[in-house]
Structure formats: C-alpha cells, structure tokens
C-alpha positions in Angstrom: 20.3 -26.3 36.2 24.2 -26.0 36.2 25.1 -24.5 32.9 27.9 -27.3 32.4 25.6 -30.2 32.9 24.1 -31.4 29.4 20.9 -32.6 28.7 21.9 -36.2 29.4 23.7 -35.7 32.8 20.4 -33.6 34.0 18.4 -36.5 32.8 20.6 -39.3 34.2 21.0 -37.1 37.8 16.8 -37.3 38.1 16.8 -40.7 37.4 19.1 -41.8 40.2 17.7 -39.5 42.7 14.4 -40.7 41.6 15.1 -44.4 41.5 17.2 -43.7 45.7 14.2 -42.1 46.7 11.5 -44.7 45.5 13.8 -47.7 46.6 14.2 -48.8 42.7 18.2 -48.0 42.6 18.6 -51.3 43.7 17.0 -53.1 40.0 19.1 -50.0 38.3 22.4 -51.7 39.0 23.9 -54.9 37.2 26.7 -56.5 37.1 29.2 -56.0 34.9 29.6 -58.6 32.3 33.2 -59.9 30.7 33.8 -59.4 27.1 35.9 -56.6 26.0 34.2 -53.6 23.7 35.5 -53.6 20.4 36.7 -50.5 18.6 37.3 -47.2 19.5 37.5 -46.4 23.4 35.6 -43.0 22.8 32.8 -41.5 20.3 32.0 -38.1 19.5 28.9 -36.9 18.0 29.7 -36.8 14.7 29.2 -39.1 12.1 32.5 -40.0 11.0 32.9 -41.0 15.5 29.8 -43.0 15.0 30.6 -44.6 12.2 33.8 -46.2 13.6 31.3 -48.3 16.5 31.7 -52.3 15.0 27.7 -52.6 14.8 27.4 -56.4 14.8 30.0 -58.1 17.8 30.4 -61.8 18.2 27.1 -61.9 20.6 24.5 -60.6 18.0 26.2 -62.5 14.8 25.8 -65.9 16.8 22.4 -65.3 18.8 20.6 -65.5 15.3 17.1 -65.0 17.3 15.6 -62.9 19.7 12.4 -62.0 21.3 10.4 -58.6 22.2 6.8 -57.7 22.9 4.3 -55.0 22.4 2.4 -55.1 25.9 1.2 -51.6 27.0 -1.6 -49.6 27.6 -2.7 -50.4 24.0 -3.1 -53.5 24.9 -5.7 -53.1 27.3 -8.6 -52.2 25.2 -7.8 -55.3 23.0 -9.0 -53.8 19.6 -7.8 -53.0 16.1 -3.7 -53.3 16.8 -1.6 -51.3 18.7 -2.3 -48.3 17.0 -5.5 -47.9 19.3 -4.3 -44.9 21.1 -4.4 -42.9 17.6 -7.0 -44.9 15.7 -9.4 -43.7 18.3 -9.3 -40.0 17.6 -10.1 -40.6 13.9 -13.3 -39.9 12.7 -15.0 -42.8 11.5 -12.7 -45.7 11.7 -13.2 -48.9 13.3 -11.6 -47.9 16.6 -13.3 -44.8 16.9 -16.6 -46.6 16.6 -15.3 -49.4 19.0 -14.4 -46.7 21.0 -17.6 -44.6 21.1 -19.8 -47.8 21.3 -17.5 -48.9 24.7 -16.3 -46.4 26.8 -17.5 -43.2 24.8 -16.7 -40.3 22.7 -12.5 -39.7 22.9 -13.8 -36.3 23.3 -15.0 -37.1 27.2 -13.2 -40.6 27.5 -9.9 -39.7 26.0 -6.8 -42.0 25.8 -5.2 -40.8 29.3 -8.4 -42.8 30.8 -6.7 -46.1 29.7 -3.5 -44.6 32.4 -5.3 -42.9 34.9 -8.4 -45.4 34.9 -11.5 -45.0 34.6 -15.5 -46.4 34.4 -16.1 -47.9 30.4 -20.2 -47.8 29.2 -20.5 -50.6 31.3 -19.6 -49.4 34.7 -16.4 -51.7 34.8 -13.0 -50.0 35.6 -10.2 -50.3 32.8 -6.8 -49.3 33.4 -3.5 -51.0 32.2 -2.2 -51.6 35.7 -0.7 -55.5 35.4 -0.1 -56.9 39.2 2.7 -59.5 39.7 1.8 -62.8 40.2 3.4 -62.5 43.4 1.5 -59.9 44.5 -2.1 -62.1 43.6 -1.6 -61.1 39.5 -1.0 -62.7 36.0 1.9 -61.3 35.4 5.5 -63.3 36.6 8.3 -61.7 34.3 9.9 -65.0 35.8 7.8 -67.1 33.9 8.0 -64.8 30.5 12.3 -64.7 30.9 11.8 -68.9 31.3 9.6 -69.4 28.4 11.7 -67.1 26.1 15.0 -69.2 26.9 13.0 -72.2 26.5 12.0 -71.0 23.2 15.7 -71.2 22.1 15.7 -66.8 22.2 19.2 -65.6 23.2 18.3 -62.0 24.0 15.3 -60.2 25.0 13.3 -57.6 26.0 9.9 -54.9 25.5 8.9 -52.1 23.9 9.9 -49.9 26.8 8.1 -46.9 25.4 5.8 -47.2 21.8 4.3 -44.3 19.7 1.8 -43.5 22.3 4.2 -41.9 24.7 4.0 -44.3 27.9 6.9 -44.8 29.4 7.6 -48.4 30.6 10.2 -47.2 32.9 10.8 -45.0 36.2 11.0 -42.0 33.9 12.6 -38.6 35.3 11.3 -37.2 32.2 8.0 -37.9 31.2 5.3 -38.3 34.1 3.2 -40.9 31.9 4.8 -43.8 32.9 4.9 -46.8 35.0 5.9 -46.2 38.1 4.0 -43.0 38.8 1.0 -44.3 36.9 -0.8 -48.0 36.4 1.1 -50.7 37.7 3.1 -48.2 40.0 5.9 -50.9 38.8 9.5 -50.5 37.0 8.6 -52.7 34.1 11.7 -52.3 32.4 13.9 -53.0 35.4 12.0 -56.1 35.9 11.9 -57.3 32.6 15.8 -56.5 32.6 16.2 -58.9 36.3 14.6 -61.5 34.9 15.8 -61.6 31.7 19.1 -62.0 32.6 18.8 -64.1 35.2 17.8 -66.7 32.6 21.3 -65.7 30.7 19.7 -64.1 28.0 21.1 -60.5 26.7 18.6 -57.4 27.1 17.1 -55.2 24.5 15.3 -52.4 24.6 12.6 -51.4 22.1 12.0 -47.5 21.3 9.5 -46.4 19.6 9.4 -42.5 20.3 10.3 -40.7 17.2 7.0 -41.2 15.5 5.2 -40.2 19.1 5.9 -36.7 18.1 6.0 -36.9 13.9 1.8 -37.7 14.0 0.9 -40.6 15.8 -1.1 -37.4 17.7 -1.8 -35.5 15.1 -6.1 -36.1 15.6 -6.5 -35.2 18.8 -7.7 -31.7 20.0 -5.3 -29.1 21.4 -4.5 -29.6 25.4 -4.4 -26.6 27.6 -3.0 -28.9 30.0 0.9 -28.7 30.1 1.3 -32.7 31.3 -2.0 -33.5 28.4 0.7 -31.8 25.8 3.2 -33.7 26.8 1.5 -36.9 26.2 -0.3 -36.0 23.3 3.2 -34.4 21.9 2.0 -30.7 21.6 4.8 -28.9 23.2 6.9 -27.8 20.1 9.5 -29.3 17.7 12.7 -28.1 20.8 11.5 -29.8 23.5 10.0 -32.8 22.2 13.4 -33.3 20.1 14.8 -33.1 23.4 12.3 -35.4 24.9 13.0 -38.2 22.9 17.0 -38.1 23.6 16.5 -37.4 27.1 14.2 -40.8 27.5 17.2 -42.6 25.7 19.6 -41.4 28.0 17.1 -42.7 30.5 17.1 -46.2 29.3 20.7 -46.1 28.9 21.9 -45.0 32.3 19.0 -47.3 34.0 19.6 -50.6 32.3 22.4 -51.0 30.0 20.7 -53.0 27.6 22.4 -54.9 25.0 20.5 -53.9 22.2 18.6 -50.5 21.4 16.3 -51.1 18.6 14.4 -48.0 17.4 11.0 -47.7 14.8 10.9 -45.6 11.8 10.8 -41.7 11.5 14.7 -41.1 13.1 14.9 -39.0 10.0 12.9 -36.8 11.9 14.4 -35.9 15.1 17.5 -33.9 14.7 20.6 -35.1 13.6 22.3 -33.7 16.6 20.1 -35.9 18.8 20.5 -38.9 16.8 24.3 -38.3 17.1 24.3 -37.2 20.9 22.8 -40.5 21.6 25.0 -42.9 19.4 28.0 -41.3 21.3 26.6 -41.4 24.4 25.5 -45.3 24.2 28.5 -46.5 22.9 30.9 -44.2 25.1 29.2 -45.9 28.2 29.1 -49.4 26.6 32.9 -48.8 26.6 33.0 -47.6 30.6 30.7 -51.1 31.0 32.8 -53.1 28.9 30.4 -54.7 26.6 29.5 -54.8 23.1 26.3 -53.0 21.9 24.1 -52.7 19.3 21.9 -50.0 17.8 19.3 -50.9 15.2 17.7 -48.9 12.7 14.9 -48.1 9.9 15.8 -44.5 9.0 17.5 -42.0 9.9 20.9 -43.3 11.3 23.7 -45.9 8.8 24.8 -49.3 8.5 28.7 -48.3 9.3 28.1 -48.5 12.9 24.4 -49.6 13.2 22.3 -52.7 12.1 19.4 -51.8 9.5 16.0 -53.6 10.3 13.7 -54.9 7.9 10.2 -55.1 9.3 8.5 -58.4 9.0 11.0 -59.4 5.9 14.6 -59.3 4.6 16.3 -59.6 1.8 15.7 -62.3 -1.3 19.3 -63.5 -1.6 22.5 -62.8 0.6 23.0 -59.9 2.2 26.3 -59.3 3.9 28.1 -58.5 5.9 24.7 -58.2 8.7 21.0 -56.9 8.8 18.0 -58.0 10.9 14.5 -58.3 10.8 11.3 -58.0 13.3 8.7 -60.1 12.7 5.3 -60.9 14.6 3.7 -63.3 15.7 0.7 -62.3 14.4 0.1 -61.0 11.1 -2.8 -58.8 12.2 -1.4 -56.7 15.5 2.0 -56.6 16.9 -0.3 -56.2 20.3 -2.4 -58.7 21.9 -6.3 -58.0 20.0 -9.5 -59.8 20.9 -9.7 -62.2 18.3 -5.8 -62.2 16.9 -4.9 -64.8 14.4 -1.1 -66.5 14.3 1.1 -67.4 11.3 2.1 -71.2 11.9 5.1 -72.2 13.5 6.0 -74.0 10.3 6.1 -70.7 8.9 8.2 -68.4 11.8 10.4 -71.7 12.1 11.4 -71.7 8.2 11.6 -68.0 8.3 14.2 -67.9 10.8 16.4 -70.5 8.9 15.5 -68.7 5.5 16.9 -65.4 7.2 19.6 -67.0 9.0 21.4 -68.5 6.0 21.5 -64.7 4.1 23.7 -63.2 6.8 20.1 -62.1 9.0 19.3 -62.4 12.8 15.4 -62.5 13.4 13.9 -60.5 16.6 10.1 -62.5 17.0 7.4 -60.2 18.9 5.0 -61.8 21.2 1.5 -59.9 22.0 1.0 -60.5 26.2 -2.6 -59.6 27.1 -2.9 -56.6 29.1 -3.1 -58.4 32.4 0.3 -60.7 31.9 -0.6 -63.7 30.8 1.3 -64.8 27.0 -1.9 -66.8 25.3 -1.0 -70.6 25.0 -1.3 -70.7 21.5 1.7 -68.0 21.2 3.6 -70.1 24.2 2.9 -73.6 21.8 4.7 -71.1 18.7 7.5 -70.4 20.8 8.0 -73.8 22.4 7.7 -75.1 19.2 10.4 -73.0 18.0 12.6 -74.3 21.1 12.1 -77.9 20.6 13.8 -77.8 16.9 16.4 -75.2 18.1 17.3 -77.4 21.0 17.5 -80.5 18.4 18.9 -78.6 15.5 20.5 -75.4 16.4 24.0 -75.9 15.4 22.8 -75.1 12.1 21.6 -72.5 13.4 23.6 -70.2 16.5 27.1 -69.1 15.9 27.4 -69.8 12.3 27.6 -67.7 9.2 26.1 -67.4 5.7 27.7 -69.2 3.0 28.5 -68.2 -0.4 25.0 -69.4 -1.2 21.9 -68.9 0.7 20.4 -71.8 -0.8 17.8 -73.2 -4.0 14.3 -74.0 -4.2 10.6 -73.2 -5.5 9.9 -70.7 -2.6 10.7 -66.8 -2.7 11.1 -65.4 0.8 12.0 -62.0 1.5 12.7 -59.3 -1.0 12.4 -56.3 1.5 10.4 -55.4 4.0 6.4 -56.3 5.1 7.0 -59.7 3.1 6.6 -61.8 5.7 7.0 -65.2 7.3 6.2 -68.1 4.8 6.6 -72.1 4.9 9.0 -73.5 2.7 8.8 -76.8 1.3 11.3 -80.3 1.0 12.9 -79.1 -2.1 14.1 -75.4 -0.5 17.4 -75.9 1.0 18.9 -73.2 3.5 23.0 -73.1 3.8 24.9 -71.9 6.7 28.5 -72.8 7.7 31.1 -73.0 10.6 33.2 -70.4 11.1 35.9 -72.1 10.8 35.0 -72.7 7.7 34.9 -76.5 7.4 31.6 -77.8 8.3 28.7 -77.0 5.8 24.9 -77.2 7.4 22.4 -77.7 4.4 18.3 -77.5 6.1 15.7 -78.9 3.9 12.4 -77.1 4.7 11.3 -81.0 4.5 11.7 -84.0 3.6 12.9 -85.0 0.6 12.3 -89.3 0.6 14.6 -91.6 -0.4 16.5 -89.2 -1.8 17.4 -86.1 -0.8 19.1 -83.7 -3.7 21.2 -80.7 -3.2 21.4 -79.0 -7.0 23.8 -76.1 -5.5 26.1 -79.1 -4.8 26.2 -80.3 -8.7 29.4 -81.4 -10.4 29.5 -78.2 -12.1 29.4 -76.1 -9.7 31.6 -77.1 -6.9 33.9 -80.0 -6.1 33.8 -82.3 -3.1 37.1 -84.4 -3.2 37.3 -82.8 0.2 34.7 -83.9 1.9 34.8 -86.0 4.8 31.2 -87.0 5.7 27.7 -86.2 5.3 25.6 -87.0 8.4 21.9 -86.5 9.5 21.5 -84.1 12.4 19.5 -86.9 14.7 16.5 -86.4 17.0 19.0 -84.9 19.3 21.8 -82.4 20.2 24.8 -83.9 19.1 23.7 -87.2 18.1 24.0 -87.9 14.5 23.3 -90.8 11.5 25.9 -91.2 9.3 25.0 -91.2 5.7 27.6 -93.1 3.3 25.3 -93.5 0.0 25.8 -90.8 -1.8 27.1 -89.3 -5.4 27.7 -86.6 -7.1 26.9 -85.3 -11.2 25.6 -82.2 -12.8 22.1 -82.1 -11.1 23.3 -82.0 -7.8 24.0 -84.0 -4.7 22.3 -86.7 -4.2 22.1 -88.9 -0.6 20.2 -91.9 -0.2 18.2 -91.8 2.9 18.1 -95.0 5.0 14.1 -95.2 4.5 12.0 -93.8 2.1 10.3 -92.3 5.5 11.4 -90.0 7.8 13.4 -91.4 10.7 11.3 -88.5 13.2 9.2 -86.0 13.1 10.8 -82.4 12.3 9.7 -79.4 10.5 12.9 -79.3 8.6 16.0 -81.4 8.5 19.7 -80.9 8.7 22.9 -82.3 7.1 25.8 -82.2 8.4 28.4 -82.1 5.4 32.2 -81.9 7.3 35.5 -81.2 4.9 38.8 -82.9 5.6 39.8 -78.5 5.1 37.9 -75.9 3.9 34.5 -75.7 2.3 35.3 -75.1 -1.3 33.3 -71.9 -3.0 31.3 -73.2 -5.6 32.1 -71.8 -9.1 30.9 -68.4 -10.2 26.8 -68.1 -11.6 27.2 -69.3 -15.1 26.3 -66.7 -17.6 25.8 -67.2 -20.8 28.9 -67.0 -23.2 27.9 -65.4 -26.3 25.1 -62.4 -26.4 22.6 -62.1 -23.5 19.7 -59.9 -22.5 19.9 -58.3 -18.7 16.3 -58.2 -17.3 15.6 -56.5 -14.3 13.2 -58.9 -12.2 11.1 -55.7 -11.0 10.3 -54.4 -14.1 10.6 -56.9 -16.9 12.6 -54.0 -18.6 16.2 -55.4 -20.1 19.4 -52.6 -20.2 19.7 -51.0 -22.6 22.9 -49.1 -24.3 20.7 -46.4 -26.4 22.9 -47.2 -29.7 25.3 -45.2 -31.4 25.5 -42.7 -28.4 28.8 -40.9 -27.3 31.1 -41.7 -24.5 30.0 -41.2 -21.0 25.7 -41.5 -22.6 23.4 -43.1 -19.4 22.6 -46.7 -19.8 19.0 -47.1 -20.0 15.8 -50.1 -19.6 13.4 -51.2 -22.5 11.4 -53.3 -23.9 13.0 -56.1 -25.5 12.6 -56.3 -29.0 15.7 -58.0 -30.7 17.5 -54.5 -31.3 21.3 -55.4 -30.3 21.4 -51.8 -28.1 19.9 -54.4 -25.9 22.1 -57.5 -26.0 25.0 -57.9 -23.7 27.8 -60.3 -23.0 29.9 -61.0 -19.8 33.6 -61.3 -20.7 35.3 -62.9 -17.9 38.4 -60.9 -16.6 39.6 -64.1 -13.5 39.0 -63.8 -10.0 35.1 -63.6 -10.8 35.1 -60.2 -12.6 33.4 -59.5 -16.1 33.2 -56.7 -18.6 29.8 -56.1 -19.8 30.4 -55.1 -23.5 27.1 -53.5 -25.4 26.4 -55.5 -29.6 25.5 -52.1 -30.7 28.7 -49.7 -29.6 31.2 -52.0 -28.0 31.4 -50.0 -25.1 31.2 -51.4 -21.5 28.9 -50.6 -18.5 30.7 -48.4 -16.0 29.8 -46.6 -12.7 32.6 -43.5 -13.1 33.1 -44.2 -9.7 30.0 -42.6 -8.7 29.2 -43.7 -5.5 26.2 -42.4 -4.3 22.4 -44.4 -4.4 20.7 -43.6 -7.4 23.6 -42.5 -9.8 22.7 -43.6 -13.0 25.2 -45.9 -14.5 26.7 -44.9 -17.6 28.9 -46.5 -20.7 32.4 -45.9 -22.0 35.0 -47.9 -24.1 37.1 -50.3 -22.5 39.9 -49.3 -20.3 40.3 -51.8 -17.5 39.4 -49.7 -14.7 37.7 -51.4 -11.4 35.2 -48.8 -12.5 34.3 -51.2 -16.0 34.2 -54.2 -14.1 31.7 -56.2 -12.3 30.7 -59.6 -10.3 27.6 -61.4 -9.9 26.5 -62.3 -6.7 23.7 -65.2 -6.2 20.1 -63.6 -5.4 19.1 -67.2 -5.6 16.0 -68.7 -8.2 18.7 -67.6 -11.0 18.5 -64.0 -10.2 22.1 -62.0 -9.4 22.9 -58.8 -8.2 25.4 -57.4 -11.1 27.7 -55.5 -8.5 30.5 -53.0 -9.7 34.2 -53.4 -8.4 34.4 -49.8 -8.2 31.5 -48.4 -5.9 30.9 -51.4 -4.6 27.4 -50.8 -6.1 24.9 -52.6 -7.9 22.7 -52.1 -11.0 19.1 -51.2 -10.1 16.2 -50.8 -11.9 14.6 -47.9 -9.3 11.6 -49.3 -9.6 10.1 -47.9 -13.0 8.5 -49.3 -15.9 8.5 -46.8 -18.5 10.5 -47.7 -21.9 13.8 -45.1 -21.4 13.9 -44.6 -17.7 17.6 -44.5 -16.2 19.5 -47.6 -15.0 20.9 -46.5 -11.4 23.1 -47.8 -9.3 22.2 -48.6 -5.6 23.7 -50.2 -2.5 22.9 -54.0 -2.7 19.5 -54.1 -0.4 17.1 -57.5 -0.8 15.2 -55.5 -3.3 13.8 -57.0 -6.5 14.6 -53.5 -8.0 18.4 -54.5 -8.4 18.4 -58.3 -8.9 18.3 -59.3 -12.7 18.0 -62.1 -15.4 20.8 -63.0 -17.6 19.1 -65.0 -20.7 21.3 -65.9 -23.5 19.9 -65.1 -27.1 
C-alpha cells in the first residue's frame, strides 16, 4: 500500500483491476450525462464543505416518485421480513423456529448457507443465485427497468447492500458478494444498464451502518477471518472503514444519482460520514451531474435530503424531504404469504406527499428467483395509468402555500403510513411559474365539487382565467364555466352528477391571467385565545407574575389567564403573542438550537418577539419564530409544568397547535 493512497483510491484501484480482469469494466462505464452540477466545484470533509452541496437539484424536486427493492439473499428463505438473516439467531422467535423446523439449527445451518448453498431438511438446495432470463432464468432487469417507467417512476434502483452484509456489487472489499458468490452476476451494474436505458436516473440503496451497530449481535463468535467479516466481528476500525470503503465502491462503479442510506449513520464515524460526502459530491462535479444524498441520522438537511420512513410530515414542509414507503405493510422483502396496501392507498399517498414539498421512493419485494408478483406489477401499473393521465399535477411542480383540507390525517412523522383519502380531501400543487394551480380530489365530489381553502375569505380570484377538468387523457381537458365563489369555498358545478370516467382521484386545472394569489394568513382569533399543543392537549402557559426572561410552560386548562393568549398582528404576517396575566410576549432569545425552551419578556420589537403561523392543515399551525426560524413544540410530555421548547419545524404533532378563542 502506497502511503499517499487513501482509503478510497485503494478501494477504487481494486475495483477497476477487479472489474478488467473479470470482463465487468465494460458495465462500470456510462456516459456522461448533460446538466451542469450546481454549487461549489470542490468539497472538503468538513461540515461547513458539505453543507454548501445544494441537496435537492431540479431532477429530484420534479421526479416526485421513484422506485427501489429489497431483493437479496433474505429474500430466499421467504419468511418473517427481511430481517431473516438476524431473526434467525434469536432464541425463540418465529424465524428461529422456521428456521430450525426447515433447514436446521443456525448453529449447523448458519446464514452463509443461504450464499454458499446448501441441502434444507428436505434435501432441496437453497441458495440465492437469480439466473437471467436470458440465460434460461426469471430474472430480466430489462423487464423490471420497463415496468418501473411504465409505472410512471423517474428514477430507480436496489438495495445494493442491506444489514446483512451481502454485497450486490463486484465488491473489492468484501468477498460476500455477487459476483464471487450466488449469481456470480454484477447485480448492481445491471440494474444500473437497464435502468437507464429506460431514461430513468439510478439510485443506490445502502444499508450498512446498522450491519455492524447489531444486526449481528446473536450470533456466536467466528474464528474464521472472512465469517467475521460477514457477521461484522472484526472491530469498531476496520468495520468503520468497511462501510466507507463499500461506498467508495458504489461510487466509482456506477455513479448513481441518488445514494439513500438507513438509519444508525450516527454511528459510524463522523470522519467517514464526511470523507464520503466529499468524495461523492467532488466526483459528481468531475461527472457533471447533480446528486443526491439522503438521510435518517447521522448526517443534515443543509446539503442532504432527510427521509421519513413509510410517512412524512402532516402539513407543509419546505423547502424538501422524502419518504420510503413499501409496498407491503408487512416486509419490505418478498415473504410467503405478503399482504399489499391498495393502490388507492400508495396512489393518494403520493399526491398527499407531493403537495407538502415531498418526493415518495415506493419499494417493491422481487421473489428471490426474479420474478416481481403480479399483484405488485397491477400496484405499480396502476400507479402508471393515473400518472400517465394526470401527472401534470403531479412531476415538476411545487407545493403551494397550502397543502390542502379535508377529513383525512396523513403523515405526521415517520411509520404512519400510506392511507386512502376520500372526495372531500383536496391536495394543492402549482406551476412553477407560479400561475397554474392543480387542486386533486381524492374523489369525487358529485355535482358539485367545493374547494373551502378557496373561500371568499380567504383568497381572491379576480385573476383567474379558467378552471378545467384534467380529462381521461394527457393534455386533453373539459372546460368548466359554472362556478362561484362565497365564504365556504369554491364551488364548480360538474357537467353530471356522475363521473365523466373512472379515476382514483381527479384534477382541476385552475389557470391565472398572472400569479396565483396567496390566500390570506390562518385567521386567529382577535381577542384572548388558548394555544393547545395537538400532542399533548396541554395549552402554554406564562406561569403568572414571573420575572423577565421566566420559561414559558404547558398545563392544564383551567380558565386562569397565565393561560390565555392573543395574536397581535404586526403586517406582513407577523404577530406578537402577548400573555392576560403579565403582558409579556413569547420570545426565543435567539436561541437557536432544538429543544431550547422558549421564554417571555416585555415587548421590544425584536424578530426575536415575533412569530407567523404556518398552515399544518385540519386547523392546526406551526407557530414559527422570525428569529430562529424555530417553532414552538410541545417535546412530547404531558405532565402539568413541563417546558415549552422550540424545535425545527419537522411534520410532528409535537409542534403543531390549536388556537381556540375564549
């Protein structure tokens, strides 16, 4: 090893010379694609380097949805979810008794049989070793890259390596993987050829951090060096270095688009996580394309994308996030027996989470051999057929000052999962050139379709030019004349009392002669109100007669005026919040950090005293402070007297409140 080589240049020099001397260099090689990076043309490893990489370019903000799968050696024995490989080793649970009862004790028919191959209880071989289809097997990444365009997905890609250590790729680094093992196949590279050959941009799925943070942590001690390395037992040094130098791998092999990673980052060292921030974006500048880098923990939302898993937020969330969701609400990997959430339910998910500022990545669960089960190929065509109708509402646009109204709650942070709306939720998203507003109704309405958000009171539409129904068709539309306008809302007269097709949600097309005017501030009451925080039912509280600078607190509403509030407004969509009890006003003292607690103070003007109220939707706001850019939070407790804090605005129900008046 020369000493001036780093870790990454050692990794990406085996990788080459490995890929010339197995013929794969070819597959390692793309072509460059046009676009121009954005933002700085070189990245350190530091933080305030990182933190300058733009994390959301044009291509991810319009894509709106992607597609990625959990197909690996997991999925081969079919049971449980894809947490199999660690399941097994755990005395007593359903996968060790599957296990036991199937191929035998993990003691004497361990994991590595599942790579290697080997005889289960009833003398057939097992082994995830997928043959392409043009080789006499079910699997044609072909087919899979077709079917994800035709599901209306503009970028994606696998799970290149999950928690159990099996690497997807023609790894340098880690001996358990594809190419030397199983299939004796490049997965990655040919899930990369195909997928863009269909004109769809490439992810890459990581999963490795928690490989070595306890997914092993059951089974036996190895005396084997390669057994250690798969079971993660060689030391916190060189399995911190193992997990960057399998990044760099994936990096310098197939440029993806998109790096997503799964939870534990926190972790792995921060001089890993920064090495391999600097070292993806510094080559996504020498390709000349925009990246992304996703995130649960452990890196930041100034130059990455934070991921919610199988939710999002309840209201707005700007200026970008994303979610992964499942097909399936029982595995993320194909199981014997796996149940589906309807397409009703994915479909109105995506438009829920496209209208607060999200972009959805849907996993699909292949079975071991290949072959995507129809009934996840009907989800995903399904989910083409409206897009390819109805996507303008969808691709390329942006979230509006308003997510939307309606009787369903979706999101509010992560594991909440998809759910069906109904004809009275409305979803908004907008042009970017601001002028054409897209309202979806998770139905339909009937004869008449109201839009309260669109009342009299609330916004004015002098300027608007037309309202038309998004027709059966891209680009064909039905012009919709009868309509008026009053305090309740919006309301169009429909054509027929029936629908004019079938759909599982409908669009309007609502085009201004200029701009799409912002709908007035959330109306608060005027005189004395009560704040409740929607977590804990607990309203703010001022304490009393308490000194300058005294924390603000939560209680128990009980008519005491330490507990009534009013919003003065201050123009431009600020307010003062000004306690009955002491006269003073909430203030953050320009404490910026999560979980400051917000305290009181008398009047002075400061950005610091004054806040805004953005929409959470279902009359719930986010009371956010001009000064921190902050937002009240409840943290979560329910005792009488704990601390209001302030935290960065997040989907949570923990800072969205009620303002009643009294």
């Amino acid at each position: 090893m020369s000493p001036s080589e780093s870790p990454f240049q050692i990794t990406r020099r085996r990788l080459l010379a490995t890929a010339a001397a197995t013929g794969a260099l070819s597959v390692l090689r793309f072509a460059p694609e046009a676009g121009a990076t954005t933002g700085p043309q070189s990245y350190s490893a530091s933080w305030s380097s990182v933190d300058q990489h733009p994390p959301a370019p044009t291509w991810f903000q319009d894509a709106k949805f992607g597609i990625y799968y959990h197909w690996g050696v997991y999925s081969v024995p079919a049971f449980g979810n894809e947490w199999y490989p660690r399941n097994m080793y755990i005395s007593g649970s359903a996968e060790n008794q599957h296990h036991i009862a199937t191929y035998g004790d993990p003691s004497v028919w361990p994991f590595h049989n599942f790579i290697l191959g080997a005889n289960d209880k009833s003398g057939h071989f097992v082994q995830f070793a997928p043959k392409l289809a043009s080789q006499g097997g079910n699997w044609d990444p072909n087919a899979w890259a077709t079917l994800f365009r035709n599901a209306g997905a503009k970028f994606a890609g696998p799970v290149a390596e999950h928690h159990d250590g099996y690497s997807m790729w023609n790894s340098a680094s880690n001996p358990w993987n594809a190419v030397q093992t199983g299939p004796k196949l490049d997965l990655v590279a040919q899930h990369a050829q195909a997928i863009r050959g269909q004109g769809l941009k490439f992810m890459c799925s990581l999963h490795h951090a928690y490989h070595f943070n306890g997914y092993y942590d059951h089974v036996p001690a190895q005396s084997d060096p390669k057994l250690r390395l798969l079971y993660a037992q060689q030391g916190t040094a060189a399995e911190n270095l193992l997990w960057y130098n399998k990044l760099a791998e994936v990096i310098d092999g197939y440029q993806p688009d998109l790096i997503y990673q799964d939870f534990d980052l926190n972790l792995v060292e921060e001089s890993y996580r920064l090495q391999f921030l600097a070292y993806y974006y510094n080559k996504a500048v020498s390709w000349n394309k925009d990246v992304v880098a996703t995130f649960k923990d452990g890196l930041d939302n100034k130059g990455e994308v934070f991921d919610y898993e199988r939710g999002g937020p309840g209201g707005l969330l700007t200026p970008y996030w994303e979610t992964d969701d499942a097909i399936s609400a029982t595995s993320w990997c194909y199981t014997n027996g796996i149940t589906y959430y309807s397409l009703q339910a994915i479909l109105h998910s995506l438009i829920d989470r496209t209208a607060k500022g999200g972009t959805m990545i849907l996993n699909v669960s292949p079975m071991a051999d290949g072959t995507i089960p129809s009934q996840q190929q009907s989800v995903l065509l399904g989910m083409g057929d409206w897009l390819g109708r109805f996507g303008e509402a969808v691709y390329a646009t942006r979230s509006w000052a308003s997510y939307g109204e309606g009787p369903t709650a979706m999101g509010g942070g992560s594991f909440s999962g998809p759910k069906a709306g109904t004809p009275q939720d409305v979803r908004f998203t907008r042009s970017q050139d601001n002028t054409v507003l897209y309202a979806t109704t998770l139905g339909w309405q009937g004869g008449t379709t109201t839009i309260t958000t669109l009342g009299s009171n609330q916004i004015s539409l002098s300027g608007l030019a037309s309202i038309q129904l998004v027709d059966n068709a891209a680009g064909v539309y039905t012009a919709l004349t009868d309509y008026s306008q009053d305090g309740g809302g919006l309301h169009i007269t429909m054509p027929s009392s029936n629908p004019p097709f079938s759909a599982l949600a409908y669009v309007f097309k609502l085009t201004f002669k200029g701009q799409i005017p912002t709908p007035g501030a959330p109306p608060v009451p005027t005189g004395w109100a009560k704040v409740t925080n929607v977590t804990t039912g607990l309203v703010l509280d001022s304490g009393g007669s308490v000194a300058s600078g005294s924390g603000l607190k939560q209680w128990n509403y009980n008519g005491s005026t330490n507990l009534q509030w009013q919003f003065v407004p201050l123009g431009g969509g600020w307010y003062r919040i000004v306690n009955n009890t002491n006269g003073m006003v909430a203030d953050s003292w320009g404490n910026t950090a999560n979980g400051a607690t917000c305290l009181q103070a008398p009047w002075n003007g400061g950005n610091n005293q004054q806040w805004r109220l953005d929409d959470a939707g279902s009359g719930r706001h986010h009371i956010v402070n001009r000064g921190t850019g902050t937002a009240l939070d409840g943290s979560g407790s329910t005792a009488a007297g704990s601390p209001t804090v302030m935290w960065s605005e997040n989907g949570s129900t923990n800072n969205e409140y009620t303002i009643t008046g009294i």
